[in-house]
VOVEXVO-586864 format. One record per residue (C-alpha): residue in three letters; x, y, z. Coordinates in steps of 0.5 Angstrom, whole numbers, plus 500, padded with zeros to 3 digits. Layout:
residues N
+------+-----+-----+-----+
! rest !   X !   Y !   Z !
+------+-----+-----+-----+
!  ALA !   X !   Y !   Z !
...
+------+-----+-----+-----+
This chain:
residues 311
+------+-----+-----+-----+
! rest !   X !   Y !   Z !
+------+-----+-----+-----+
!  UNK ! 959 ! 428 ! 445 !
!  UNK ! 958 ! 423 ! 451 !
!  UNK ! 957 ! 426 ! 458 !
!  UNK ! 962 ! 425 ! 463 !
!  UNK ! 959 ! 423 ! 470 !
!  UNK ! 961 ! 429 ! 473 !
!  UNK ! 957 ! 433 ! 469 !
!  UNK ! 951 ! 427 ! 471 !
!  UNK ! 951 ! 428 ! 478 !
!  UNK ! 951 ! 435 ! 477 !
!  UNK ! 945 ! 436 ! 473 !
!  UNK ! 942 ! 431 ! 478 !
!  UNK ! 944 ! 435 ! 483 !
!  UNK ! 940 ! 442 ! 480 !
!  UNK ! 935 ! 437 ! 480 !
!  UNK ! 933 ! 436 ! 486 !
!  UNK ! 934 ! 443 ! 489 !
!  UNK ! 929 ! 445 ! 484 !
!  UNK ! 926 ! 440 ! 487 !
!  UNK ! 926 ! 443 ! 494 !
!  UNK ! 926 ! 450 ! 493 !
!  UNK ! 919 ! 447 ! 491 !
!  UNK ! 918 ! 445 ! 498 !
!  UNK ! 914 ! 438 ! 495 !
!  UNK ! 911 ! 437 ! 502 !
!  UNK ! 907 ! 442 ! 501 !
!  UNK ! 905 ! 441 ! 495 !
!  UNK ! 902 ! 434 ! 496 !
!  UNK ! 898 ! 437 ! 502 !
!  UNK ! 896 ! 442 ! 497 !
!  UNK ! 894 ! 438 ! 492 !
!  UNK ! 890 ! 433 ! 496 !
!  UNK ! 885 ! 438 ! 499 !
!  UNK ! 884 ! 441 ! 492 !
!  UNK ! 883 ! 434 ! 490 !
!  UNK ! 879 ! 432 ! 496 !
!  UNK ! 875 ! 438 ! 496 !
!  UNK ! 874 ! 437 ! 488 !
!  UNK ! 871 ! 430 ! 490 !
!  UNK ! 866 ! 433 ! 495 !
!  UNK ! 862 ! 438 ! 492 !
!  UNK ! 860 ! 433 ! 486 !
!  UNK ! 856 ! 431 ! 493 !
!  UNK ! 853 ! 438 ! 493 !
!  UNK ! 854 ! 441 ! 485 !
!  UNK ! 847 ! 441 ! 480 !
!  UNK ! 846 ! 434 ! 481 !
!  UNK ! 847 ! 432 ! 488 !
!  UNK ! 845 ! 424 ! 487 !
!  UNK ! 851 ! 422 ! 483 !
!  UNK ! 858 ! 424 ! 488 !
!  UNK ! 865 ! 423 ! 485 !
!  UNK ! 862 ! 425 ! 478 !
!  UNK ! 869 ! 426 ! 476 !
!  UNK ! 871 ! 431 ! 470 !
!  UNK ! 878 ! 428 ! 469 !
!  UNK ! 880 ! 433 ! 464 !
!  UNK ! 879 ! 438 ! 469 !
!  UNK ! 881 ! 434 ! 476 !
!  UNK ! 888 ! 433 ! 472 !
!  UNK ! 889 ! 440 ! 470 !
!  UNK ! 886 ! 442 ! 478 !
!  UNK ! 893 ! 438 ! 480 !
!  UNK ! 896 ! 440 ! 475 !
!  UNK ! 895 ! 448 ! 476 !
!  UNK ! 895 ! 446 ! 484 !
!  UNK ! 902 ! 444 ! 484 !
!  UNK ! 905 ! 449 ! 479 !
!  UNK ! 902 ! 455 ! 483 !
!  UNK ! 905 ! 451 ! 490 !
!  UNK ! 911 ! 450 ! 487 !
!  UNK ! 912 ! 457 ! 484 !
!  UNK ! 910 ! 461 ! 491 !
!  UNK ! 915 ! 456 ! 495 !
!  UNK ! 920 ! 458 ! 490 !
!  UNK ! 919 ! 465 ! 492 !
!  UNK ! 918 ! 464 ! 499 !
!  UNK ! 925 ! 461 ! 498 !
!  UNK ! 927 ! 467 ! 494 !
!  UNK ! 925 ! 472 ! 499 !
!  UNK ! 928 ! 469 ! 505 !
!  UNK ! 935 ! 467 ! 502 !
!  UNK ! 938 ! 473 ! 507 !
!  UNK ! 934 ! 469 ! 514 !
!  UNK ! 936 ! 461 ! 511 !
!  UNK ! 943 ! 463 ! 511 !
!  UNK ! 943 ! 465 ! 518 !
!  UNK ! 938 ! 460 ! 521 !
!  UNK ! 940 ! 453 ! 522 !
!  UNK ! 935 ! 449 ! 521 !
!  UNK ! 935 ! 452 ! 513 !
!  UNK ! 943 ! 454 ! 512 !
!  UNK ! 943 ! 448 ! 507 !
!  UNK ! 937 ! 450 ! 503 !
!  UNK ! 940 ! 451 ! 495 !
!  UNK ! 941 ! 458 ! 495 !
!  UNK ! 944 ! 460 ! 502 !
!  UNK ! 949 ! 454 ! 500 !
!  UNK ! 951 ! 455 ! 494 !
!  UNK ! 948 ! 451 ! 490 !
!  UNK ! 942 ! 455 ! 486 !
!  UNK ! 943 ! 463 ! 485 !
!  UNK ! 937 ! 468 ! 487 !
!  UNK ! 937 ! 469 ! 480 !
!  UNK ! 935 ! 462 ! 478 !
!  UNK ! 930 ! 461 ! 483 !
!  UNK ! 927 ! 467 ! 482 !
!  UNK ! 925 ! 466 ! 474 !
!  UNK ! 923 ! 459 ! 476 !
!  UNK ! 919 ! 461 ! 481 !
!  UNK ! 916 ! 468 ! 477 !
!  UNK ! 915 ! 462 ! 471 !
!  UNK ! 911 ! 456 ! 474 !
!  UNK ! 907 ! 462 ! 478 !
!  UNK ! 905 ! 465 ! 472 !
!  UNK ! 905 ! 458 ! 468 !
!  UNK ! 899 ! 454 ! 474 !
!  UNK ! 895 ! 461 ! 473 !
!  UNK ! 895 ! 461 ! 465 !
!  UNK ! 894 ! 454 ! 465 !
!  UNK ! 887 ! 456 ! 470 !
!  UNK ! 885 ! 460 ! 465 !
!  UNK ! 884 ! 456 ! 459 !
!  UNK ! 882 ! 449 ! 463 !
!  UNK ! 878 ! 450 ! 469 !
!  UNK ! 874 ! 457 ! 470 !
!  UNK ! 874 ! 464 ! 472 !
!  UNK ! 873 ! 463 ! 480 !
!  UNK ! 878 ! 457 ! 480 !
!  UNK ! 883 ! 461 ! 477 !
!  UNK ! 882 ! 467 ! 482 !
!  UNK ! 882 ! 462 ! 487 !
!  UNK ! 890 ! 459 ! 484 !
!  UNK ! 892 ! 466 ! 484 !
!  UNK ! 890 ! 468 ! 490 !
!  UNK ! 893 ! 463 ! 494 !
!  UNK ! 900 ! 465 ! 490 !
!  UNK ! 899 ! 472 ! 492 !
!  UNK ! 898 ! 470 ! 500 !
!  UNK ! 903 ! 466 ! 501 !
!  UNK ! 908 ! 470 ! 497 !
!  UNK ! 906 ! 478 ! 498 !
!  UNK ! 902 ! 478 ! 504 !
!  UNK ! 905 ! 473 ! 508 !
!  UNK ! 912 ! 472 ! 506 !
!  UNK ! 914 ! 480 ! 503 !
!  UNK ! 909 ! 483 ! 508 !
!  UNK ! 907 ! 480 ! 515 !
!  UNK ! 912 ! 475 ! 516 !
!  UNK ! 918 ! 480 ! 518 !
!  UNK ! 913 ! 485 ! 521 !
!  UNK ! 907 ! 482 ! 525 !
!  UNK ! 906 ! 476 ! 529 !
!  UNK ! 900 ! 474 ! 527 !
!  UNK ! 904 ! 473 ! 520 !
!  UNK ! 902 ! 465 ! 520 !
!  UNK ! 894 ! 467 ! 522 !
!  UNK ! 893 ! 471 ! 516 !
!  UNK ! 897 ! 468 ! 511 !
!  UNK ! 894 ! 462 ! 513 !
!  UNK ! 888 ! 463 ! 508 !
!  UNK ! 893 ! 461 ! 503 !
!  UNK ! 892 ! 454 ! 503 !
!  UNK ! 885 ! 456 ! 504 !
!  UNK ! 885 ! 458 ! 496 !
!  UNK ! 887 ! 451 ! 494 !
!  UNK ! 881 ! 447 ! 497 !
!  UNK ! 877 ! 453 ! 495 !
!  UNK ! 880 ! 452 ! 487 !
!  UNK ! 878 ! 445 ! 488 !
!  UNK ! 871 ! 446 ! 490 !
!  UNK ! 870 ! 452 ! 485 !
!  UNK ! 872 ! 447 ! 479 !
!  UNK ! 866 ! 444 ! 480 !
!  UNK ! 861 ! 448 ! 482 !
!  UNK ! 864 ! 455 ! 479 !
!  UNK ! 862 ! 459 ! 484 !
!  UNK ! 864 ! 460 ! 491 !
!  UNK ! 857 ! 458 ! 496 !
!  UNK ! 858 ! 458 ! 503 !
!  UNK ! 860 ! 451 ! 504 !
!  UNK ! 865 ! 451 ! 499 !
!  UNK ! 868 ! 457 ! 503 !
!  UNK ! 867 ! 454 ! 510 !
!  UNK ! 871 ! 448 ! 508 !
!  UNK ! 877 ! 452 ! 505 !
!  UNK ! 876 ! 455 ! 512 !
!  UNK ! 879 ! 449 ! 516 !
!  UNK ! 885 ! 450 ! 512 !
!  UNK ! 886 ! 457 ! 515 !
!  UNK ! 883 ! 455 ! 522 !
!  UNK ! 889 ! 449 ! 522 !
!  UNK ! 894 ! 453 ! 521 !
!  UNK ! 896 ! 457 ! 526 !
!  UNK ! 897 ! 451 ! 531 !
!  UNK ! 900 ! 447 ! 527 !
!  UNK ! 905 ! 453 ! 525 !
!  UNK ! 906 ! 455 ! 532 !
!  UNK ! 908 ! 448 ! 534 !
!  UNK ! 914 ! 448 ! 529 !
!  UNK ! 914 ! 457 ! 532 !
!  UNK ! 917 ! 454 ! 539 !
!  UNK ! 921 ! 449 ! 536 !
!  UNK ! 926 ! 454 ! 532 !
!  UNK ! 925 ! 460 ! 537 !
!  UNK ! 931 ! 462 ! 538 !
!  UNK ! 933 ! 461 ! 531 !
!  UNK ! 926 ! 466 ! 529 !
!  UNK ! 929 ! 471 ! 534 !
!  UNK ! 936 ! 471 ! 531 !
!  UNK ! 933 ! 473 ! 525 !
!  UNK ! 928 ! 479 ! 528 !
!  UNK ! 922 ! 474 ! 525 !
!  UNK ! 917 ! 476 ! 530 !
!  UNK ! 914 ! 469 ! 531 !
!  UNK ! 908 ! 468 ! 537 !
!  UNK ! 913 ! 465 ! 541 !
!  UNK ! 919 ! 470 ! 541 !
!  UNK ! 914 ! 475 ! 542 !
!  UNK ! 910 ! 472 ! 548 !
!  UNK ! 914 ! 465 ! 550 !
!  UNK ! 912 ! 458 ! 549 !
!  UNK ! 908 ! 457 ! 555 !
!  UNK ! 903 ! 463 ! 552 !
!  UNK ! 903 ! 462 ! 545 !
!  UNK ! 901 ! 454 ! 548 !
!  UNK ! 895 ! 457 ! 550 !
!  UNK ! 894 ! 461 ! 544 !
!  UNK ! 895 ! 454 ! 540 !
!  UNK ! 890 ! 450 ! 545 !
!  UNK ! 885 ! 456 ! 544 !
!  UNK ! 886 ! 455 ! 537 !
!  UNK ! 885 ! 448 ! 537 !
!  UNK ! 878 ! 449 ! 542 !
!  UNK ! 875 ! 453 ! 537 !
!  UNK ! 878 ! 447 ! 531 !
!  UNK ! 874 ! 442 ! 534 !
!  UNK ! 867 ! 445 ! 534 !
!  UNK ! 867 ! 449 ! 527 !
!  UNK ! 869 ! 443 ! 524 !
!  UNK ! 864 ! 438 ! 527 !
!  UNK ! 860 ! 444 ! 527 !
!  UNK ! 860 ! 443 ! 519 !
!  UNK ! 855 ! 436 ! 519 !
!  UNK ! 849 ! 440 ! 522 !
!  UNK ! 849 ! 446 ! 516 !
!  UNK ! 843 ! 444 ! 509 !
!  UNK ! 847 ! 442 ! 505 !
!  UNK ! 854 ! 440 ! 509 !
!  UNK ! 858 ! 434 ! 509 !
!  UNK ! 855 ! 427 ! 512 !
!  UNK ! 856 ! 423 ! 519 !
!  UNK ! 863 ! 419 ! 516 !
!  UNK ! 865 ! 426 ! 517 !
!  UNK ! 863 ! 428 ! 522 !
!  UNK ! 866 ! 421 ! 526 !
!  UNK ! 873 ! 423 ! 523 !
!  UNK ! 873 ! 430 ! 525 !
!  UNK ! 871 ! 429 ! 533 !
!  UNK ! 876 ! 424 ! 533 !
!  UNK ! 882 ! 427 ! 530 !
!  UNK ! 879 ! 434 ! 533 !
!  UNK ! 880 ! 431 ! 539 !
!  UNK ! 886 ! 428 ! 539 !
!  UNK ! 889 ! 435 ! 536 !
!  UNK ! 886 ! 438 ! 542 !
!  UNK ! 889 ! 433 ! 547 !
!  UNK ! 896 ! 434 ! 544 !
!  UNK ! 896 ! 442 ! 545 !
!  UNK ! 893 ! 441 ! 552 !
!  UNK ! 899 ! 437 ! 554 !
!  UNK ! 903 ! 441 ! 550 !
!  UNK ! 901 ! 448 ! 555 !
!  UNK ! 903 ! 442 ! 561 !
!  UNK ! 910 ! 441 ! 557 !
!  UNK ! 911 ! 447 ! 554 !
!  UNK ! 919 ! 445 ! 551 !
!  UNK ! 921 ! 445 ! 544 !
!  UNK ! 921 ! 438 ! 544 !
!  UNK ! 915 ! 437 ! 546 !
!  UNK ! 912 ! 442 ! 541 !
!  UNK ! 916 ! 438 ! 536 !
!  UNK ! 912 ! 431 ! 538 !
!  UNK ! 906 ! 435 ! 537 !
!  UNK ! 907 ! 438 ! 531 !
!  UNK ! 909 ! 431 ! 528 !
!  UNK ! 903 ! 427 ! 531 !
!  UNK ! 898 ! 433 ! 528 !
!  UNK ! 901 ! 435 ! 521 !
!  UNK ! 896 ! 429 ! 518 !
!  UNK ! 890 ! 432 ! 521 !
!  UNK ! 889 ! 436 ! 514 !
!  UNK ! 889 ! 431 ! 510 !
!  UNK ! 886 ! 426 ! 514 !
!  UNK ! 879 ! 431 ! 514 !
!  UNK ! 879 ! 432 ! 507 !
!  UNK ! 880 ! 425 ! 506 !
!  UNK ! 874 ! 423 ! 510 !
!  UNK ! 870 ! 429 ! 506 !
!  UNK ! 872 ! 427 ! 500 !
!  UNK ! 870 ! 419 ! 502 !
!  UNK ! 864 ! 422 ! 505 !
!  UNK ! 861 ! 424 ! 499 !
!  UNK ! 861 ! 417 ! 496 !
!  UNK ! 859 ! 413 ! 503 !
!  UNK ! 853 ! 420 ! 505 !
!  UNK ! 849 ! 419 ! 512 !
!  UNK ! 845 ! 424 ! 516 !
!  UNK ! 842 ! 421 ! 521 !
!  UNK ! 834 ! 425 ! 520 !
!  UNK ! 832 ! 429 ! 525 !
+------+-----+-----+-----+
């Protein structure tokens, strides 16, 4: 029997709100640090001459597993947070507060493709990739949605470490452990985080305090949470750059990139405890979004094109 239109548009529509519960922008994020951090440790794994010594078979299961454990935690996340979305604006038109998935869906796909990235881990990558996969999954889900996230205002700070886990994953793909400077890359993650987050926090305040969500700024004010956001950034700047000068540790390429948009970051926050309005934090938080992926780039390309000035 032939569809009809209506039943087309239908299934178009369940489509795409799969696709949004997955939250696809995170996951490219996510993806492209795990990805770039793949590509910088071949500059620094048992054969440190030949960078970008590409496993295709377990650089393409890393994305895959990588988009599969983000897509299934955002899932959750929305899962979760069904009872908040239908009362904030900024998220009453999500697919469950509106209608158009059921929690019950939501929840199966998101237990299902959680539990299928970790699976396919397992059996393509290696045990600390897999734990890393897994780690990021339970931060994000148990530790920052479920638990800290309606309790503790610095929900964003600690539950950051789960974009952390998929750099780390990336990393671990290639080396099999996790060194010090695997680590401290993952580390930016968490260091980027907290502004970045806080920025959006001060836009959608009130929104947050309609829901009892205690966010930095419905607790302190914008103007105190600008400090802390301009604090955060202060210490950003110096740690990423901070990288060139460890032995091993990325090259001067980097080390350019990460002053340049360091210091751009830097100066946003600061005009932002100038101008401490939900328009301005907006501006910010657009104009500083790309700051993650453009330094992992910037990694990753490093380790192709590798300088250090010798001392």
């Amino acid at each position: 029997m032939q569809a009809s239109a209506t039943d087309f548009e239908a299934h178009s529509v369940t489509a795409r709100d799969f696709v949004e519960v997955s939250k696809p922008r995170i996951v490219v994020v996510l993806v492209i640090t795990a990805v770039t951090s793949y590509l910088a440790a071949t500059r620094f794994d048992a054969t440190p001459d030949i960078a970008w010594d590409v496993d295709w078979f377990k650089l393409g299961f890393l994305t895959l597993a990588g988009a599969l454990a983000s897509m299934g935690a955002s899932a959750l996340n929305h899962y979760y947070d069904r009872d908040i979305d239908k009362v904030m604006e900024r998220t009453a038109r999500r697919p469950i507060p509106a209608g158009r998935l059921s929690a019950k869906s939501v929840l199966a796909y998101g237990l299902g493709v959680s539990a299928l990235s970790v699976v396919i881990a397992w059996f393509t990558l290696n045990p600390m990739a897999t734990g890393m996969i897994a780690l990021g999954i339970f931060f994000y889900v148990i530790i920052y949605t479920a638990w800290l996230k309606r309790s503790n205002a610095w929900n964003i700070v600690i539950g950051g470490f789960a974009g952390s886990a998929a750099s780390m994953a990336g990393w671990a793909t290639v080396t099999g452990s996790m060194d010090l400077l695997g680590f401290l890359v993952g580390w930016l993650v968490f260091m980027w985080t907290p502004p970045h987050f806080w920025c959006l926090a001060i836009r959608a305040r009130e929104e947050y305090a309609s829901v009892r969500v205690p966010m930095l700024p419905v607790l302190i004010g914008n103007q105190k949470t600008a400090s802390y956001i301009l604090a955060n950034t202060a210490i950003l700047l110096p740690f990423s750059v901070g990288l060139y000068f460890l032995n091993p540790g990325p090259g001067l390429l980097y080390a350019i990139v990460a002053a340049v948009s360091g210091s751009l970051m830097l100066l946003y926050h600061y005009k932002l405890t100038k101008n401490p309005t939900p328009e301005f934090a907006w501006k910010a938080y657009k104009v500083t979004a790309p700051y993650l992926v453009v330094i992992f780039v910037a990694l990753a390309v490093d380790a192709l094109f590798y300088y250090k000035i010798p001392i």
